[in-house]
Every structure is written in C-alpha cells, then in structure tokens.
TORRORO-70908 format. One line per 5 residues: number of its first residue (from 1); for each residue x, y, z of N, C-alpha, C. Coordinates in steps of 0.05 Angstrom, whole numbers, plus 5000, padded with zeros to 4 digits. Layout:
NUM) X/Y/Z/X/Y/Z/X/Y/Z | ...
This chain:
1) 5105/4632/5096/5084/4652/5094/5057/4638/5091 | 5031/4654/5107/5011/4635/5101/4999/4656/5084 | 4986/4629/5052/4970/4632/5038/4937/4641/5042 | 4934/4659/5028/4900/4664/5032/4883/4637/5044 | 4890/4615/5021/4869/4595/5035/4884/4584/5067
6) 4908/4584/5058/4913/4574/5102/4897/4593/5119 | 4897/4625/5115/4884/4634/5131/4851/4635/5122 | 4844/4627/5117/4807/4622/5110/4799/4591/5121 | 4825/4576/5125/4823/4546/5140/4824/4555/5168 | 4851/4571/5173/4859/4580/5191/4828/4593/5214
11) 4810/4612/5203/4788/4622/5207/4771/4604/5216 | 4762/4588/5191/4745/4564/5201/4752/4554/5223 | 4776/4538/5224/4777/4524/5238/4772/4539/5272 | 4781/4562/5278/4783/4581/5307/4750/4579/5305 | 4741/4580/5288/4705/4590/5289/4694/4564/5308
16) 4697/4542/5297/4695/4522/5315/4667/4518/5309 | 4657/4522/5288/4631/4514/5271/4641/4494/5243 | 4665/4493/5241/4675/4478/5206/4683/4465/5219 | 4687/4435/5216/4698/4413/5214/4731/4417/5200 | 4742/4401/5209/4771/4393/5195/4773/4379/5171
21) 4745/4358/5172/4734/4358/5145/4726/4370/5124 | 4720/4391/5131/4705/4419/5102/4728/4425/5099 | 4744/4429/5108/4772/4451/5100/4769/4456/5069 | 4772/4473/5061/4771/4488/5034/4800/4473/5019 | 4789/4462/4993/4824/4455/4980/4825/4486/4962
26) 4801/4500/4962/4813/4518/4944/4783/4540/4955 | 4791/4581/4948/4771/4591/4956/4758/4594/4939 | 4757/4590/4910/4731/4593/4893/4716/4579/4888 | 4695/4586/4891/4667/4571/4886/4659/4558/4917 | 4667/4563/4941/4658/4569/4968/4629/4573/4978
31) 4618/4559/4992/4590/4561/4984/4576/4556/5023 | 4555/4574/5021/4553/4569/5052/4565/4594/5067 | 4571/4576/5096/4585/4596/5114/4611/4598/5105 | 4622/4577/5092/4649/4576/5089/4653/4598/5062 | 4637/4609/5051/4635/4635/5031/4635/4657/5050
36) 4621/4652/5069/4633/4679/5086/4657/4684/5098 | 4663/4660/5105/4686/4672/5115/4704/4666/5100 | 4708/4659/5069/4724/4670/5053/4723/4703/5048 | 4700/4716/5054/4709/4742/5047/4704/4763/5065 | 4701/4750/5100/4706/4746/5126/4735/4751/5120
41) 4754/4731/5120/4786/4729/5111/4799/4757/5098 | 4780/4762/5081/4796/4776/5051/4788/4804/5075 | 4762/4810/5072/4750/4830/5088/4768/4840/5116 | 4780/4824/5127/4799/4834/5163/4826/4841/5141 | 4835/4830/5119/4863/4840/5111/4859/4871/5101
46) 4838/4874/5091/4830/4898/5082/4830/4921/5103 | 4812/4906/5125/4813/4932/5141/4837/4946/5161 | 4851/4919/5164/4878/4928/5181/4892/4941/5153 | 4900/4941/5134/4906/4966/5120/4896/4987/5120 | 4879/4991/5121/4864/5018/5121/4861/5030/5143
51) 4873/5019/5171/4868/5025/5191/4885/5055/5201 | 4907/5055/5191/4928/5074/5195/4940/5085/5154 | 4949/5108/5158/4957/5118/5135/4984/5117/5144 | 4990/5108/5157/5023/5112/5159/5039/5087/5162 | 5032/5060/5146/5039/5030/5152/5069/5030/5135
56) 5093/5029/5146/5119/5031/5130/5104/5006/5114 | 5093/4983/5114/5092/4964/5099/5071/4970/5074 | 5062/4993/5074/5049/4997/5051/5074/5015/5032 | 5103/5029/5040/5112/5046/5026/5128/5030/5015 | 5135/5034/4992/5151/5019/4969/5166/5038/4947
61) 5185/5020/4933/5200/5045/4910/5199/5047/4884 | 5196/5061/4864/5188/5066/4836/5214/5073/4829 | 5211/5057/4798/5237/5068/4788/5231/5072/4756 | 5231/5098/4745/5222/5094/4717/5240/5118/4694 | 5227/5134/4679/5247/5147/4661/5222/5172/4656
66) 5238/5191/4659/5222/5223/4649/5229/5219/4619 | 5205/5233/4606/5204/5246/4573/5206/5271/4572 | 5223/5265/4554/5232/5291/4543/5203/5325/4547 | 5209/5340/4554/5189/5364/4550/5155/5361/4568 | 5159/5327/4581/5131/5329/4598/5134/5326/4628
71) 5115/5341/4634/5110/5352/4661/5092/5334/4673 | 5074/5318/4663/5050/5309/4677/5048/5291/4677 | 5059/5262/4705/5056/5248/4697/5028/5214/4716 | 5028/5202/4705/5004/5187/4715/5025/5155/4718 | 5016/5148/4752/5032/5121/4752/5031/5098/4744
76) 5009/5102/4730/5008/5065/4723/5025/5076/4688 | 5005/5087/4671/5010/5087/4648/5042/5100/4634 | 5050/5129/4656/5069/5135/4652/5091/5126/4671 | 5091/5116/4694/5119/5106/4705/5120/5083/4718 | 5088/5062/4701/5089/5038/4710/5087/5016/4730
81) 5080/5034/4754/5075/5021/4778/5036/5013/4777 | 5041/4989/4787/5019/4976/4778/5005/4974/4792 | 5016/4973/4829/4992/4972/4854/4997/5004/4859 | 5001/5021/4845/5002/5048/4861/4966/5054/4876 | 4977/5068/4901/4961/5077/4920/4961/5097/4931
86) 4979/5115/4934/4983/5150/4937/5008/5160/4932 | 5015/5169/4936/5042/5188/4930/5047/5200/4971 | 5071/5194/4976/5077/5203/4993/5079/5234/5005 | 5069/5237/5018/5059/5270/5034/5090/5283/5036 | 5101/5312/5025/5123/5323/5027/5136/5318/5061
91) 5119/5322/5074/5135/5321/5100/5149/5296/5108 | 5136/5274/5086/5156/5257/5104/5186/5251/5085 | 5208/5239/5102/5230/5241/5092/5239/5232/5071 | 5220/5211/5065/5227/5201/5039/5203/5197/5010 | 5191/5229/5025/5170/5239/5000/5183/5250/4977
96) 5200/5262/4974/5219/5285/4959/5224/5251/4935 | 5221/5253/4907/5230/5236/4884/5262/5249/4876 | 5281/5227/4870/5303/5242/4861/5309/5236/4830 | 5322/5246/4812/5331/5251/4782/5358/5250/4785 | 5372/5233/4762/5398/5238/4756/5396/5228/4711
101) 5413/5237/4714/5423/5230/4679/5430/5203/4674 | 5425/5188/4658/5420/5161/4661/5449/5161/4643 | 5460/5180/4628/5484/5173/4615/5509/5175/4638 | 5504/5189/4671/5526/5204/4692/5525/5172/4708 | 5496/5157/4706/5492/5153/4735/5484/5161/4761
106) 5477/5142/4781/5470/5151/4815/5485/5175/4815 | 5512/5184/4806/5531/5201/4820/5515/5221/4820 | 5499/5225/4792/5483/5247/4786/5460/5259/4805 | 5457/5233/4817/5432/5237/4829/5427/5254/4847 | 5406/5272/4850/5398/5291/4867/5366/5293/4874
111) 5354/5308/4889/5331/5306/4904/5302/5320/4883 | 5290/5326/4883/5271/5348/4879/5257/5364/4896 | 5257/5390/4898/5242/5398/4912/5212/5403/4909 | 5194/5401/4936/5167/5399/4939/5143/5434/4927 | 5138/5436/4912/5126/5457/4912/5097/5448/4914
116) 5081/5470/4917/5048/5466/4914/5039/5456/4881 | 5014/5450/4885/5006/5444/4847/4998/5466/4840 | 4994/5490/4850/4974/5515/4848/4999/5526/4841 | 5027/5530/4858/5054/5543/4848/5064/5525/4825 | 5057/5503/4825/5073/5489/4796/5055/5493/4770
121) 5028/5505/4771/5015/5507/4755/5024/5536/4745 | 5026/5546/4762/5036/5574/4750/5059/5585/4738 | 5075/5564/4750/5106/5565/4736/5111/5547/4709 | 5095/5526/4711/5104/5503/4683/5080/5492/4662 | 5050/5502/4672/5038/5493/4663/5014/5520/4641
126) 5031/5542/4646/5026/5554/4625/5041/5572/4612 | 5037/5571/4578/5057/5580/4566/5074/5556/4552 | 5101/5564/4553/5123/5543/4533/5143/5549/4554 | 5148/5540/4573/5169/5534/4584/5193/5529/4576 | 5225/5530/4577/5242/5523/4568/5248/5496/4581
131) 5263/5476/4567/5258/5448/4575/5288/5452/4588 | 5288/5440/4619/5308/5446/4634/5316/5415/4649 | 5334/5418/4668/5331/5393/4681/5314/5399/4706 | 5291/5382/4709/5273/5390/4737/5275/5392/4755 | 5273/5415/4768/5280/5410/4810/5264/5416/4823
136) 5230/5413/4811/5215/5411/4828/5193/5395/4826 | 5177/5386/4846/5158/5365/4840/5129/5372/4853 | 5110/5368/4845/5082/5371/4862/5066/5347/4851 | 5050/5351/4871/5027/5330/4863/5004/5338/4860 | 4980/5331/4849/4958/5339/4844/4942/5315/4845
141) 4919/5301/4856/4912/5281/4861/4928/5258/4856 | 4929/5239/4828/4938/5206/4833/4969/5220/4816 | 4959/5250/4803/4990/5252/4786/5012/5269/4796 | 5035/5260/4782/5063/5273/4796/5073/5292/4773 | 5078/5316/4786/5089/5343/4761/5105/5337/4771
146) 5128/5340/4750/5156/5352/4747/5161/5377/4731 | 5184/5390/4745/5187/5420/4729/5215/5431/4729 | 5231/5444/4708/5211/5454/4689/5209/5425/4669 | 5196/5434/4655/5197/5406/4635/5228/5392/4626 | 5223/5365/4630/5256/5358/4630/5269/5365/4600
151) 5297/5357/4600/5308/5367/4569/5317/5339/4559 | 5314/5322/4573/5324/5296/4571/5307/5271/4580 | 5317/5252/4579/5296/5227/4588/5323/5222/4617 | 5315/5238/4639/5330/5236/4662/5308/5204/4676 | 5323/5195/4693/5315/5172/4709/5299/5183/4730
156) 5282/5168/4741/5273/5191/4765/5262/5163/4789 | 5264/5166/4805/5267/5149/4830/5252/5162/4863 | 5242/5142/4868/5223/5146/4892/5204/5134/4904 | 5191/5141/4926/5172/5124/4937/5145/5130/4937 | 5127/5105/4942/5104/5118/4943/5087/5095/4957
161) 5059/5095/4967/5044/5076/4981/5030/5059/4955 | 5027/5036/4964/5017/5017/4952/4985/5016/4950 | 4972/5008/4942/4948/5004/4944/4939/4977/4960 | 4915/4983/4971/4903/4958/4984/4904/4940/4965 | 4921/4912/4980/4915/4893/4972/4898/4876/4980
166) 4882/4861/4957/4864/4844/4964/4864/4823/4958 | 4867/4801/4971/4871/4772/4968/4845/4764/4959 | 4855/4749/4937/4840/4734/4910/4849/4700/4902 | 4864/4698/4901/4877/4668/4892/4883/4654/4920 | 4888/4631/4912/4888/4611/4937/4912/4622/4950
171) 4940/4626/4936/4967/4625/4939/4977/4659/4938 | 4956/4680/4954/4960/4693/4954/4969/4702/4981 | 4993/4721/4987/5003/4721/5008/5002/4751/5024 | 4995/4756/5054/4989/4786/5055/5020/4795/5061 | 5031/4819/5047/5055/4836/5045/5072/4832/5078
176) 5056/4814/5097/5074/4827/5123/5082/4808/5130 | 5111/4812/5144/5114/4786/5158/5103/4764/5168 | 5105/4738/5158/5089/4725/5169/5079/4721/5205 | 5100/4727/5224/5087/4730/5253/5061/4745/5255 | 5049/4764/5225/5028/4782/5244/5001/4763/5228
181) 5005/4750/5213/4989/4737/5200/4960/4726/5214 | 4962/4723/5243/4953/4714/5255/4929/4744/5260 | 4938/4764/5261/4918/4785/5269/4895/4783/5248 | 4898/4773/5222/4878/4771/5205/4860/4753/5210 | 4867/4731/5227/4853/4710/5224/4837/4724/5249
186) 4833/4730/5271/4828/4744/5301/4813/4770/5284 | 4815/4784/5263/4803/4796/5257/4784/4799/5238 | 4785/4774/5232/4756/4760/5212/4743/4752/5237 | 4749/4732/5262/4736/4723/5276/4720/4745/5289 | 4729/4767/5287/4712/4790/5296/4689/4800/5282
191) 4694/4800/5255/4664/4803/5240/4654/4774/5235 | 4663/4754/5236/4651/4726/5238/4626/4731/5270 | 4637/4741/5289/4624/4740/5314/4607/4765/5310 | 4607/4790/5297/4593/4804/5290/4554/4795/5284 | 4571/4772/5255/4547/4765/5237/4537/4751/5257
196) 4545/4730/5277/4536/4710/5288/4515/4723/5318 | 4517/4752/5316/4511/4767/5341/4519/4760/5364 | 4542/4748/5365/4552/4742/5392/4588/4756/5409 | 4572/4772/5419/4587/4786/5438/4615/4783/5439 | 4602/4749/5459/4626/4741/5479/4654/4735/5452
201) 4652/4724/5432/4669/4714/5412/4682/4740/5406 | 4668/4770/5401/4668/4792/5387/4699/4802/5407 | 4691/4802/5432/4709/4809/5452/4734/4799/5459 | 4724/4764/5461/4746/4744/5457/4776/4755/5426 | 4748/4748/5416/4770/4752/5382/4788/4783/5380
206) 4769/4797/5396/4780/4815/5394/4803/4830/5420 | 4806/4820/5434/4827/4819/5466/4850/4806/5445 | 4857/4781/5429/4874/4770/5414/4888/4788/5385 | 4864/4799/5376/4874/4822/5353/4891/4839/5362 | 4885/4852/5392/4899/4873/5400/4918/4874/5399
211) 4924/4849/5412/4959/4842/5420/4973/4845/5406 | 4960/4828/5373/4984/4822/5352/4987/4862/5339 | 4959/4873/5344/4954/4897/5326/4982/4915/5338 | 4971/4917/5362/5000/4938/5383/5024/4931/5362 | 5032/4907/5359/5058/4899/5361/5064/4906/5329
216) 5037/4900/5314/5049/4915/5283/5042/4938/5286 | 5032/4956/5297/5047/4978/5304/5068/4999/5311 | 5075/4981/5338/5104/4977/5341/5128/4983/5318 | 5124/4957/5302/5148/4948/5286/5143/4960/5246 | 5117/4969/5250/5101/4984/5222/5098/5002/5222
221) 5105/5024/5240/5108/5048/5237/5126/5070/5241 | 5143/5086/5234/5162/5109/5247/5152/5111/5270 | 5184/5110/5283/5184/5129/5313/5182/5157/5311 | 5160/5170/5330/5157/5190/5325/5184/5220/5336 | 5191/5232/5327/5217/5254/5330/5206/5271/5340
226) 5211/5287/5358/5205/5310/5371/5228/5331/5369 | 5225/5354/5364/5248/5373/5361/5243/5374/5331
C-alpha cells in the first residue's frame, strides 16, 4: 500500500519540477512548492471521496450495545464509532440496523424496521413509553432512534459511511486498494496544473485520472437493479 508520503513523492516527482533529490523523508514541516503539493496530495484524496455518495468503500460495520429505556442515540459517544460519516439511506439493502439478545445470540438476531423521525417522534418520544424490545429505527440528522425504548441492553449491529478521510502522518494509507492509488496522484497533478495555469498538464493529468476514476467506479459501486 502506498503511504501518504510515497504519494506526495509520487506527485513531485510526475510534476517534473522536484528533483529526486528533494524527495520529502517526511510531510511535516514542508516548505515551498513541495508544501503544496503536500496538501495538493491530501487535497485530490479528499475530493475523489466526495465525488460520489455511493462509494461501497466508504460503507463499513458498527457493532455496539443498546441501554436499557433509551431511544436516542449519537455515534461516536453512544455506539463508538469514531470516523462516523452518515448513516445509511433506508433504501439501500443494508441500511435497516439489526438487534438480538446478547444472552440468545446471532440466532436472535433480527432486522429493524425503517420509520420516519416525525413518525418515531410521535410514537416514542413523547410521554413514557413502555420499554419493549425495538423494531423500529429512524434517523434524524448524525442520530439513530430506536423504538420502543429497549427493555434490555440488546446488541445492535449495522452499517454506516465513514467519514472523509484525511491523510495527515507520513504512514498514512488511503482506504482503497492499492491499484487505484495512482488516481490520487493524477489528481493532485490536476490542481498542481491548475495553480501552475497550465492547461496542457490540466488535460494531460487529467485524460490519466479518468481511466483509473471509470474503473473505481466500476469496482466501488453497486450494480444498478432494474425491476
């Protein structure tokens, strides 16, 4: 896998303005052009995430524990996910979070169903609810309701998108296979050729992004189903 700084060498070096001599042993404290395109580097990882909301390589799985009698919960503080980035949209197949009894096991395990926050507000969030096992879930911006309020500390399991990551340390690595690694570097060279006002590089660098972009496409996103 290449490291942040391979691809910020990686950069330089395609720029064909850095020497093999400057090569960076490390990106902090970068000074110059070679500061730019350290955050040239950081800057193209960023934006090919953000480019599509639908990158399988941003969805990942949570695994944490419901409390007793609460409905409302927040991902970092209450179920511990630390790069959380959205909560998966009901329609897709593996938006639905599932619960089982942590004393039964998986056997236990079952789905939740999707309601609105406007219908979950009205059903669990006023009054005293009786504390039940939950079978339904909504979301409301970064937080996830469950309902009715659990009666137990059930397990609860599911997916959700990650947050942009942003490469910081030398030995930091971007989440994708290393074959696409290369689109980052082709896509710094694009705002590298930006700053430099030159076209021909902008076009160049960018005829090479395409290729690798299509192909994490390709291999980064659901086939689409019809019917």
């Amino acid at each position: 896998m290449a490291t942040f700084l391979e691809l910020v060498n990686d950069v330089a070096r395609e720029s064909g303005t850095v020497s093999e001599s400057q090569e960076l042993t490390t990106v902090t404290g970068a000074t110059g052009r070679l500061r730019k395109i350290v955050g040239w580097t950081r800057q193209a990882w960023e934006i090919i995430q953000r480019s599509r909301n639908d990158w399988t390589f941003t969805r990942t799985q949570f695994a944490s524990e419901l409390v007793t009698g609460q409905t409302e919960y927040d991902p970092v503080t209450d179920l511990g996910i630390t790069n959380f980035g959205r909560w998966l949209p009901p329609r897709d197949s593996l938006g639905a979070p599932t619960i089982y009894d942590s004393a039964i096991g998986r056997a236990d395990e079952t789905p939740l169903d999707a309601t609105t926050f406007r219908d979950f507000a009205q059903r669990f969030l006023i009054g005293l609810p009786d504390n039940i096992r939950p079978a339904v879930y909504a979301v409301g911006g970064r937080m996830l309701y469950v309902g009715g309020p659990p009666d137990k500390a059930y397990k609860i399991r599911g997916f959700y998108r990650r947050g942009v990551q942003t490469l910081t340390a030398d030995a930091d690595e971007p989440f994708v296979d290393e074959q696409y690694h290369q689109a980052i570097v082709w896509r710094a060279l694009m705002l590298l050729g930006d700053d430099d006002e030159a076209p021909y590089e902008v076009a160049s660098s960018g005829a090479q992004f395409e290729q690798i972009y299509r192909a994490m496409v390709r291999d980064y996103t659901d086939p689409v189903v019809l019917g």
